[in-house]
N, C-alpha and C positions, 0 to 999 in steps of 0.2 A: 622416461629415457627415450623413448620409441618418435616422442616430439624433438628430440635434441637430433635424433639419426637424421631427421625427415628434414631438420634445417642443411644440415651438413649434405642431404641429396640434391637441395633447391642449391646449395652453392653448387655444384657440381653444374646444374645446367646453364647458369649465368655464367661460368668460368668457360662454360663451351662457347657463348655466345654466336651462334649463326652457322650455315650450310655448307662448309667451308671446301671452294677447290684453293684456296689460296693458304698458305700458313696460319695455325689460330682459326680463327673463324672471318678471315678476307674473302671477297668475290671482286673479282674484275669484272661479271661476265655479264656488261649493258651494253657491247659491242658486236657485231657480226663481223663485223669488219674487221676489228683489232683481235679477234679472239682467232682467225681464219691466221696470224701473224704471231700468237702466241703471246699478247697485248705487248709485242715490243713497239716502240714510237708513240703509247699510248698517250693523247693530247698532243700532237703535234704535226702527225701524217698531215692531216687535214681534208682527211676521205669520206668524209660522216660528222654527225653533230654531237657526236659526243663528247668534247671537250670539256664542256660542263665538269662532267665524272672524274675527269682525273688531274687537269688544269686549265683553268677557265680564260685565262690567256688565249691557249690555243683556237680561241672562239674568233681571233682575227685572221688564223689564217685561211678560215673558208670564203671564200669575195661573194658569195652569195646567202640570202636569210634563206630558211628553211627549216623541215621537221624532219624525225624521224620516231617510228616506231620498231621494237623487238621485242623479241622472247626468247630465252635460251633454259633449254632442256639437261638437265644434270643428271645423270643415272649414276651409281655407285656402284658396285659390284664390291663384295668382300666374306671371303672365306676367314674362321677363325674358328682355333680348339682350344683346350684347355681345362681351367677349376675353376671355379666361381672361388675358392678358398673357403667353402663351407661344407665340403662335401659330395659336389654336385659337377660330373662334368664331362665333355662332351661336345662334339664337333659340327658344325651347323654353316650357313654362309646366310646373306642376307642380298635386296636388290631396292637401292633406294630412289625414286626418283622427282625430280620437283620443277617445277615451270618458273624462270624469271623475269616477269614482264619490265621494260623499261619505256621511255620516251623522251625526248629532246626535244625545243624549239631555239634556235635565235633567229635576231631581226637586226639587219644592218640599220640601227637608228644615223647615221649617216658612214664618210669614207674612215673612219678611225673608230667609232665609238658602235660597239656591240653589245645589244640584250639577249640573256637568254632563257629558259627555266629547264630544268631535269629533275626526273622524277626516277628515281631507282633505286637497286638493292644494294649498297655498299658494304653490307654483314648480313652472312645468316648463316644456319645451323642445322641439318637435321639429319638423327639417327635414328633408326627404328629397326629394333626387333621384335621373333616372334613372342607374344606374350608369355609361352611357356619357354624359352630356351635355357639353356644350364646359370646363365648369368642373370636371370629375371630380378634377381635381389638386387642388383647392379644397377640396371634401368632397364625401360624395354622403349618407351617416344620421347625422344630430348627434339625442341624444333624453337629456335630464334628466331625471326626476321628483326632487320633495321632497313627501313623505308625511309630513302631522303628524298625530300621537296626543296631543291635549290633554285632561285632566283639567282643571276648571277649577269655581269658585266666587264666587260673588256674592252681595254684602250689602248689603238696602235701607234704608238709615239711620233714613227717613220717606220720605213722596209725593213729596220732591221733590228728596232726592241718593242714589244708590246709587254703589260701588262694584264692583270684579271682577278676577281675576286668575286666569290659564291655565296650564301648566308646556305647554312644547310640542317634545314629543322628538321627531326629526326624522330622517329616512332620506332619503340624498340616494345615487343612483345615476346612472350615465354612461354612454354607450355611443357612439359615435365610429367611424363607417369612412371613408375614403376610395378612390383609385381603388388603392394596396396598402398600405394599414393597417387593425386594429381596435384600438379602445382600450374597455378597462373600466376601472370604479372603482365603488366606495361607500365610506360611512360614514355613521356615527348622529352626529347634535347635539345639544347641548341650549338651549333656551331659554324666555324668556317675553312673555307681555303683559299689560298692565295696564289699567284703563280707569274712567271713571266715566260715569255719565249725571245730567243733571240736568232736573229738571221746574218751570224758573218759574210753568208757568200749566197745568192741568190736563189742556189739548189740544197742551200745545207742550213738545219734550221736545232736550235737544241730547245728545249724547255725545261724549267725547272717548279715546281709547285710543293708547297706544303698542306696539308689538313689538320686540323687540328682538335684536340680530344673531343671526346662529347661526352658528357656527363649523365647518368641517370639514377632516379632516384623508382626504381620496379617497386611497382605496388600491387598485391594482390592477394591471392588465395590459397591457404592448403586446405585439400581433399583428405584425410585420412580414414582407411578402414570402408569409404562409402557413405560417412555419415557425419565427423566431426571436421568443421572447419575452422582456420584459427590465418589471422589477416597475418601477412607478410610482407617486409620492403628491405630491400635490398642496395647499396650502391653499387653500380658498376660504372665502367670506363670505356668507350671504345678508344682505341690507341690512334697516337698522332702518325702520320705518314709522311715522308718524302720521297718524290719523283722525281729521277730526273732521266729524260729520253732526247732522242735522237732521230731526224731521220735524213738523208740524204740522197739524194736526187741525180745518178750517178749517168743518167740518159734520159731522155722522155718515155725509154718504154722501163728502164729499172727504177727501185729505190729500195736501200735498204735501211732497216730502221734496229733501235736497240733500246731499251729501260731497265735501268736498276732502280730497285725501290725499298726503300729504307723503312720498317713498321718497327713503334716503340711498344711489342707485347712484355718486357721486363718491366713495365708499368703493373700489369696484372701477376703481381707476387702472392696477394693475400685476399678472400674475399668474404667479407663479414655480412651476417643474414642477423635478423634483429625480428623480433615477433613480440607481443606479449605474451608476458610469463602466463603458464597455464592453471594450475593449481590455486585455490583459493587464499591460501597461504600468501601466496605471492601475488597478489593483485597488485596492480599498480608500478611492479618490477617489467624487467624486459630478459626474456633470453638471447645474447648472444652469440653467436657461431661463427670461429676461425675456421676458415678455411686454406690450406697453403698449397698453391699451386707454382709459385715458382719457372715460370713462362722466362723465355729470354727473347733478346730483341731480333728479329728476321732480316733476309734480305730475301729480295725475287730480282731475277737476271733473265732476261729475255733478248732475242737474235732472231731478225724478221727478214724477209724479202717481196717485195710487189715485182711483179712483171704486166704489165702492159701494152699489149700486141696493137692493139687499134683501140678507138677511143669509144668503143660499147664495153670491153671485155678487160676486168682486172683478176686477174693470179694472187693468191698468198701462199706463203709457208713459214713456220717459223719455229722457234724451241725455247723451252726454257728450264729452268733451275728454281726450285723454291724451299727454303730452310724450314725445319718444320723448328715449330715453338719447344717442342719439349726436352728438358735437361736431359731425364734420364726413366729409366722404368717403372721408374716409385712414381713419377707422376703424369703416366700413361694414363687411362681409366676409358674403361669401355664405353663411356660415353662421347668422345671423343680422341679415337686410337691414332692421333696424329703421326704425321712421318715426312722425311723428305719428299718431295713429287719430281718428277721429271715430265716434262710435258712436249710434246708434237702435236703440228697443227696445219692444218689446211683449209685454205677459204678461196670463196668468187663472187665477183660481184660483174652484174650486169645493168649498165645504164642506157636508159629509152627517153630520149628526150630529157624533161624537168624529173623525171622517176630514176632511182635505182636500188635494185634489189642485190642482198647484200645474204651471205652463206657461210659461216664458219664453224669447222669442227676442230673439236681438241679432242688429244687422248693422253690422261696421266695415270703417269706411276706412281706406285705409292711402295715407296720401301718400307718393308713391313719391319715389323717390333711387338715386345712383350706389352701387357696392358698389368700393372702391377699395383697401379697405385688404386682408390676408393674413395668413394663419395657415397656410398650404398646405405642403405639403412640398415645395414650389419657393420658398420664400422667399429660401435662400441662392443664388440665382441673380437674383433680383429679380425675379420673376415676380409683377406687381402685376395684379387681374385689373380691369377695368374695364365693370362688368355693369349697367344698367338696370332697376330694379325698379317692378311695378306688384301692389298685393297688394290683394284685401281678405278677410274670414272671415266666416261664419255661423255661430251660435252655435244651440243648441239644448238647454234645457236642462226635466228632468220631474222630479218631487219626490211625495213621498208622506208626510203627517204623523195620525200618531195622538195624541192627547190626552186626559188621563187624570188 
């Protein structure tokens, strides 16, 4: 039985899948520049190279090739009380934080037709408490990354429709401990996006992009007790996305921008864990494991503004709104205590010639909620834990672009 818990724990951290400031386990955060604006206009401003990441259309409207490098810093902060629902309970907070390097290039191959490549985080995940705290049966390190390598192309029709499309192969890893298991996994996906932008009016530009699922087939390891291991794979899904943004160009020194963005997490209803059977009896069987998670599908809303004094110095600010995945308190779980966010953001960027360096901070809220539901390896006892959350994060993100 204690194997059957241990599958029903590994669902639990693929259902988390990734680091998440975005609903579910989304990240926007491979921009300095768009994150300084609360990523509204994201793919379309045309301030940085990162079009790639969210519509690779957007890669015609920079008139110059160029790279850029970043990294953004995520700290978590999160107080929570409560019962493990076995007995056990008790008031603790936590402080998580994790580094997200990204990189961009394109290359005007001539006046219409642009290459590019981006390398970044588009999912990840990680929780970590202390090894002993009241909820240890629960979990104590859930941590995902999803790594994309996109090649990607863009083609400007005229001044006022381009196209673009990415190939986006995808490395999705797992790691999973509790108070006596570890679990591993990976595997490669593959998928794409598509995207167009269009220019009604000289100063006003929208874009629209899709991405599309990515499949995986997590292969790997359980740890149990410190001594017995037993091979594991799993299906999961990353969810398809839609974008569509905005920016407008209201002066030479204003522009204000906007995104709403459409994520299919009602895809991740169920998530089945498959091992072989343990027992000699049963050689040659396979155990499987439901898992019901029950996710519905998000929106993110975001409201941006650039200001523009002289042509070294640009200003952000921006806000946004983000729906959190979860139905209801049955399927909260402390390894991912999702909640609506609210976000506020401030950035600057300074240009020196072909160089400009790029500054954005964000700060979310997290509306807190009950954590009710389990994935623990107390499940077949009924151990439902019933924990209190109050979270928010600070985001910190630095970029460096050359131009050429």
């Amino acid at each position: 039985m204690k194997y059957i818990k241990l599958w029903i724990c590994l669902g639990a951290v693929f259902s988390l899948a990734n680091m998440a400031h975005a609903a579910g386990y989304q990240l926007n955060e491979y921009s300095a520049a768009n994150m300084g604006r609360s990523f509204a206009g994201m793919g379309v401003v045309g301030d940085d190279f990162s079009a790639i990441g969210y519509n690779p259309a957007g890669m015609s409207i920079n008139k110059t090739s160029g790279a850029q490098v970043g990294a953004s810093l995520v700290a978590v902060h999160s107080d929570y009380r409560g019962t493990d629902g076995a007995g056990r309970s008790g008031r603790d907070h936590s402080l998580i934080a994790r580094v997200m390097p990204s990189g961009f290039v394109q290359y005007k191959l001539n006046d219409n037709l642009t290459a590019g490549l981006g390398v970044y985080v588009p999912f990840g995940l990680a929780t970590d408490y202390d090894n002993n705290w009241f909820g240890s049966r629960h979990g104590t390190l859930s941590e995902i990354t999803n790594v994309d390598i996109s090649p990607a192309l863009a083609y400007r029709f005229n001044k006022y429709f381009s196209v673009g499309a990415s190939i986006n192969a995808q490395n999705s890893s797992a790691r999973l401990t509790s108070a006596s298991s570890e679990l591993k996994g990976d595997d490669w996906g593959v998928g794409y996006t598509v995207g167009m932008t269009i220019h009604p009016l000289d100063n006003l530009r929208f874009g629209l992009s899709y991405r599309s699922k990515i499949g995986h087939q997590l292969k790997g390891h359980a740890l149990v007790g410190g001594a017995i291991y037993r091979p594991i794979h799993a299906k999961i899904t990353t969810p398809e996305t839609a974008i569509l943004s905005g920016a407008w160009d209201i002066s030479p020194r204003w522009t204000l921008t906007g995104t709403a963005r459409w994520t299919r997490w009602k895809r991740f209803d169920t998530l089945n864990l498959i091992s072989p059977a343990f027992s000699i009896a049963t050689r040659g069987m396979t155990d499987t494991i439901s898992t019901e998670e029950k996710w519905r599908n998000t929106g993110f809303y975001a409201l941006g503004v650039d200001c523009k004094p002289n042509q070294r110095w640009t200003f952000r600010t921006g806000i946004a709104y983000d729906m959190t995945v979860i139905r209801s308190e049955a399927h909260r779980t402390p390894r991912i205590p999702d909640g609506r966010r609210f976000w506020g953001s401030l950035g600057v960027s300074y240009t020196y010639q072909n160089m400009q360096f790029d500054v954005g901070y964000s700060h979310i809220w997290v509306v807190g909620g009950h954590a009710e539901g389990t994935d623990s390896l107390n499940l077949a006892q009924g151990a439902r834990p019933n924990i209190k959350y109050s979270s928010d994060a600070n985001m910190l993100s630095v970029g460096f672009q050359y131009k050429f």
